[in-house]
N, C-alpha and C positions, 0 to 999 in steps of 0.2 A: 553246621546246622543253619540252615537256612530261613528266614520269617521277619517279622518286623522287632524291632525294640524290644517290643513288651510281648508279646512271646517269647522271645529266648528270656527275658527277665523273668518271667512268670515259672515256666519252665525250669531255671534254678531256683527259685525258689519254693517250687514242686520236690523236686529233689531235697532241698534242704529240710522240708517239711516233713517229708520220707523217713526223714533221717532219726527225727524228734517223734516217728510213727503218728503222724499227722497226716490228714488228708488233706489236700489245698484241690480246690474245684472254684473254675473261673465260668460264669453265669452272665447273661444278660437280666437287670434288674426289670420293673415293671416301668422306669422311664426310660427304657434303651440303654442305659449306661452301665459300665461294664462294673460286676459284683466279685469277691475274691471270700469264697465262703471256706473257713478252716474248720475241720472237724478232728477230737481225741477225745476218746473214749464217749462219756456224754456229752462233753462240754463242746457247742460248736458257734463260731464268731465268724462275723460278717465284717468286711476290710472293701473300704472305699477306694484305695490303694496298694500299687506291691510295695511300698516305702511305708504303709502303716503295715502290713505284711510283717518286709524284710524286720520290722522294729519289735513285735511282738514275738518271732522266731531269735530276735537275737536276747530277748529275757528270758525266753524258755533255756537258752542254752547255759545261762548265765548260772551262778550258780545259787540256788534257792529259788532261782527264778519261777515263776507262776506255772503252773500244768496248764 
């Protein structure tokens, strides 16, 4: 796969969010900077980061972890 850093970063963690039937969709914000919005069922969060991402995917997996 070819691209920078944080697309292929982003990109697994698309996948992994797949995985938890999560949507992950990557956005430019209203100050140009880059948004990482997750969407399940109703509930949808906004991630400044793929490391606040990746951390919020690994409590989902966890167990009793948060929906």
């Amino acid at each position: 796969m070819t691209g920078t850093p944080e697309l292929k970063g982003f990109a697994t963690l698309q996948a992994r969010a797949a995985i938890q039937l999560v949507e992950l969709h990557r956005i430019e914000g209203d100050n140009g900077r880059l948004l990482y919005v997750a969407s399940k069922w109703a509930e949808t969060r906004r991630f400044e980061s793929l490391q606040a991402v990746a951390d919020w995917l690994d409590e989902l997996t966890t167990v009793g972890g948060a929906a």
